[in-house]
C-alpha positions in Angstrom: 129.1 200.9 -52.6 128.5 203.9 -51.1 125.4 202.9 -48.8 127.6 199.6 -48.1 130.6 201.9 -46.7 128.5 204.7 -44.6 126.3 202.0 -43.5 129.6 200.0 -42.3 131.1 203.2 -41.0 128.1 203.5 -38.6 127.6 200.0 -37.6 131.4 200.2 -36.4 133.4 203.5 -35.4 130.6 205.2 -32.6 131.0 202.1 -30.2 134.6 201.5 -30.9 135.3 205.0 -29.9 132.6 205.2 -27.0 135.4 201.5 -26.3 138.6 204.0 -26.4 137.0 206.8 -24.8 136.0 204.3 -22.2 139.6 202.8 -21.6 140.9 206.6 -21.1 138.1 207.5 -18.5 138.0 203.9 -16.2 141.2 202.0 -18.0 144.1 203.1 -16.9 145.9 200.7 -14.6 143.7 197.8 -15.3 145.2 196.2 -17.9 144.2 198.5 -21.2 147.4 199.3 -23.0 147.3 203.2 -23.2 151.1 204.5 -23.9 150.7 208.0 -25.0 148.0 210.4 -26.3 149.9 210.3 -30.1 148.3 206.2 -29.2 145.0 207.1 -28.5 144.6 209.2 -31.3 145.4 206.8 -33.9 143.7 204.1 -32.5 140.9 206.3 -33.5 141.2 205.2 -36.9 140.7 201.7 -36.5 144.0 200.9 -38.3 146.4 201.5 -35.9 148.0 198.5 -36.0 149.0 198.9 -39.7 150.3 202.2 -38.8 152.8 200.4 -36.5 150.8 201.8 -33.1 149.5 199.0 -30.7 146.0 199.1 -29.7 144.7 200.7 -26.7 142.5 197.1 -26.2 143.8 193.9 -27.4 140.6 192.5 -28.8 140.6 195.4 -30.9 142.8 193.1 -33.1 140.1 191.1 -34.5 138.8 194.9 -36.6 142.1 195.4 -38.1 141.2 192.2 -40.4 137.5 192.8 -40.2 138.3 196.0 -42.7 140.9 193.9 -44.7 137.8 191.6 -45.4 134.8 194.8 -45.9 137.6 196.5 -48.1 138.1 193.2 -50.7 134.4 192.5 -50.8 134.0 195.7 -51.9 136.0 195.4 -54.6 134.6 191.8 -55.3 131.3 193.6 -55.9 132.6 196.1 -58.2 134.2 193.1 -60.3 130.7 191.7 -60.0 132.3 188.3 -58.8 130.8 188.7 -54.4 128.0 186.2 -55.1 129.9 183.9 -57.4 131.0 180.4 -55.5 134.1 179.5 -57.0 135.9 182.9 -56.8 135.0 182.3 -52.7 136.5 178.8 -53.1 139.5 180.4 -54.6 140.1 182.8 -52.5 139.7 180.7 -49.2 142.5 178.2 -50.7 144.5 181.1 -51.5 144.7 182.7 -47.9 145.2 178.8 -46.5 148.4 178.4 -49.0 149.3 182.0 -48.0 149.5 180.9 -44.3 151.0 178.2 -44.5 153.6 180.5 -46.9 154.2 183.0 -44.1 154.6 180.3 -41.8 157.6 179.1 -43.4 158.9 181.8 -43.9 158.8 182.9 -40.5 160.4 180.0 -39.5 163.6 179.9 -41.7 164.2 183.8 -41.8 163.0 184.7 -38.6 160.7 187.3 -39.9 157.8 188.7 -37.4 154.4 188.2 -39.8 151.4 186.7 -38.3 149.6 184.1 -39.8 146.2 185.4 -38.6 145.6 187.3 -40.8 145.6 184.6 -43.8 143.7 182.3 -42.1 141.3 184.5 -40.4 140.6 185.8 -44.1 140.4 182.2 -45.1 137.2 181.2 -42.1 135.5 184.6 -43.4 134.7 183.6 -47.0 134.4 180.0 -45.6 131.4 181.8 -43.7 130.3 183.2 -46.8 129.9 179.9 -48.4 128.4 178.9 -45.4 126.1 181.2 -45.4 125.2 180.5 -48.9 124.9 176.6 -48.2 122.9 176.8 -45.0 120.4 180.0 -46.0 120.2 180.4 -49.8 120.4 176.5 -49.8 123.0 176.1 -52.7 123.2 172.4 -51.9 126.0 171.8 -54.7 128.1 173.2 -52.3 128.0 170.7 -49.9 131.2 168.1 -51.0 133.3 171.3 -51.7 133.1 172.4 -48.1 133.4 169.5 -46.9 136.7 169.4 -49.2 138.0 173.0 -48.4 137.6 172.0 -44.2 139.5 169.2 -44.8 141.5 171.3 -46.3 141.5 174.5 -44.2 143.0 171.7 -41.0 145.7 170.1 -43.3 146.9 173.7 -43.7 146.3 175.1 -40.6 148.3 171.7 -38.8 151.6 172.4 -41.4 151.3 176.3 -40.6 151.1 175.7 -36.7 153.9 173.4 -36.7 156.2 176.0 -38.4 154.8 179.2 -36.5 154.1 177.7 -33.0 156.6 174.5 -33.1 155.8 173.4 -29.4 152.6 175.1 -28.4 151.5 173.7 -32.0 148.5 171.2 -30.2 146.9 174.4 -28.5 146.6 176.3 -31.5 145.3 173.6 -33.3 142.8 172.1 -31.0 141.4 175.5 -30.1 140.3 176.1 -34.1 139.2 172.1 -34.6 137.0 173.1 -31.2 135.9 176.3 -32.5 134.4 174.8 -36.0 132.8 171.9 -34.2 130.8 173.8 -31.5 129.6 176.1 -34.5 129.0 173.6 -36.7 126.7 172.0 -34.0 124.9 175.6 -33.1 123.9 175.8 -36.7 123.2 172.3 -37.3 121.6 170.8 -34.0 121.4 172.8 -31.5 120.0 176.2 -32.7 119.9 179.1 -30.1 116.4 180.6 -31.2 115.8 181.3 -27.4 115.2 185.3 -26.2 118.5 185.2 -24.1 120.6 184.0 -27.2 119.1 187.1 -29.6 119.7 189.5 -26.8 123.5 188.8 -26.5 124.0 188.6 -29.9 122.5 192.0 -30.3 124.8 193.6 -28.0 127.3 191.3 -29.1 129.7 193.6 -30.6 129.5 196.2 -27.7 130.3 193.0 -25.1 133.4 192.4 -27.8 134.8 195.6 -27.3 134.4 196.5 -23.6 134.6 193.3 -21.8 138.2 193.2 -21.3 137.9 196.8 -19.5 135.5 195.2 -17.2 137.4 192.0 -16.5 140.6 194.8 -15.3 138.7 196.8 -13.3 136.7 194.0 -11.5 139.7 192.1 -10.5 141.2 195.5 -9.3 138.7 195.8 -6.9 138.1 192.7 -5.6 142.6 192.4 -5.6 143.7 189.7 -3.7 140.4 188.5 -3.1 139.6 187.1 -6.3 142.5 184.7 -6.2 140.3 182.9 -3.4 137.8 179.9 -4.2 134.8 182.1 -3.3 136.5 185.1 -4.8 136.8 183.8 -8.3 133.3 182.7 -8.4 132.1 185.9 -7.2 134.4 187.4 -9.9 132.4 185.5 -12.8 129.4 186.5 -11.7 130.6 190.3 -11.1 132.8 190.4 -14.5 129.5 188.5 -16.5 127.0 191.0 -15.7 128.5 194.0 -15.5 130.0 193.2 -19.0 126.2 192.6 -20.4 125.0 196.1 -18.7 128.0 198.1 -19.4 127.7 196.7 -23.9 124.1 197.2 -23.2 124.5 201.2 -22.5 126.9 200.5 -25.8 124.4 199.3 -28.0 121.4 201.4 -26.5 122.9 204.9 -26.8 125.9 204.6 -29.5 125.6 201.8 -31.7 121.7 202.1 -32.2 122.1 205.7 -33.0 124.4 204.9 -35.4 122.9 202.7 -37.2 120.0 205.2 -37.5 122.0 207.8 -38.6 123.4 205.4 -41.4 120.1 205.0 -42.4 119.3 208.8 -42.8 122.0 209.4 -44.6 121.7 206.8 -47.0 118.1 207.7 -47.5 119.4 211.4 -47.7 121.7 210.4 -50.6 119.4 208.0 -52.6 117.2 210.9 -52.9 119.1 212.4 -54.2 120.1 210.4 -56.7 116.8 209.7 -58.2 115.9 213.4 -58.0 119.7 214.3 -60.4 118.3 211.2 -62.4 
């Protein structure tokens, strides 16, 4: 537990703060949301947004339930019950009926609670038994994930037609799009290529900083990005300066991170077996 939580602390905090420290320095005016220095600080913590204090990047929103999902598999470990199948199962249909829930209940008493949260919960220990399906080749999971997608979309069509009502479709479409291009990426066509490993090794650094790069690209080319010439120059601008700015991100903060986790939890085990 311990190793799990420094190693997680490592892999996750120095690049998000290198992300805020970034949106102070080169942000401001291009889009990051930066309201007062009382802000910045808490967004620090990485749980800003349950502290009622809006992040200084959107896409930081995505964490927030990232440490909802480290926090309960931690305590699924201590229980003993992380690698067990059916307590995943349960848990996936109980975030599902928990979204569809707060989508009702949003709806009749006009009460501001996202259903992301539920169902982004939900896809992560679908991914688990995933995970456990495609690489540890449980193959007795295959009908009950076939069952709990089925399931997963009759959900996430009642929820979206109580939390959305018009734009229902959108919402909808864009998660029955996302699950069938990964199903095909793990299934078909599988990106083993050098170009593929390299972005998703600096995947989490392009996550946090590319929205700084979109702002301050279209500040400087203004009006002219607006153009037919302008907006593909714009893509072209906005893609590689987004893969050399997360690569500075991954090669000076997040690998030295993850190093430092790894001394530290080396440090403590020794310790350990020598008070043994």
């Amino acid at each position: 537990m311990r190793n799990y939580a420094i190693k997680r602390f490592f892999r996750l905090y120095p690049a998000y703060w290198f992300s805020i420290i970034s949106a102070v320095v080169i942000g401001l005016g291009v889009g990051v949301n930066i309201i007062s220095v009382d802000q910045v600080l808490l967004n620090f913590t990485m749980v800003q947004k349950y502290l009622g204090v809006e992040s200084v990047i959107g896409a930081y929103w995505t964490l927030h339930l990232e440490l909802v999902f480290y926090v309960l598999c931690a305590f699924l470990f201590a229980f003993g019950v992380l690698q067990k199948n059916n307590y995943l199962i349960l848990l996936m249909i109980f975030f599902c009926l928990s979204a569809v829930c707060v989508a009702v209940v949003r709806y009749y008493y006009n009460v501001k609670i996202p259903t992301i949260m539920p169902f982004g919960l939900a896809v992560m220990f679908y991914g688990a038994l995933l995970r456990n399906y495609f690489i540890a080749k449980q193959t007795e999971l295959r009908i009950p994930l076939i069952m709990l997608t089925v399931f997963y979309f009759i959900c996430l069509f009642v929820a979206s037609n109580f939390y959305y009502q018009e734009g229902w479709l959108k919402w909808f479409t864009s998660h029955l799009a996302a699950f069938a291009v990964f199903y095909i990426l793990i299934t078909k066509v599988k990106l083993h290529n050098a170009l593929a490993v390299y972005l998703g090794r600096i995947s989490y650094s392009l996550y946090l900083l590319h929205s700084m790069v979109i702002g301050v690209v279209f500040n400087i080319f203004g009006d002219f990005a607006y153009t037919e010439y302008g907006f593909y120059l714009v893509i072209i601008s906005v893609l590689v300066c987004s893969v050399l700015f997360a690569e500075f991100s991954y090669r000076f903060i997040e690998k030295p991170g993850v190093r430092l986790a790894g001394r530290y939890t080396r440090l403590f085990n020794k310790r350990d077996v020598r008070s043994a």
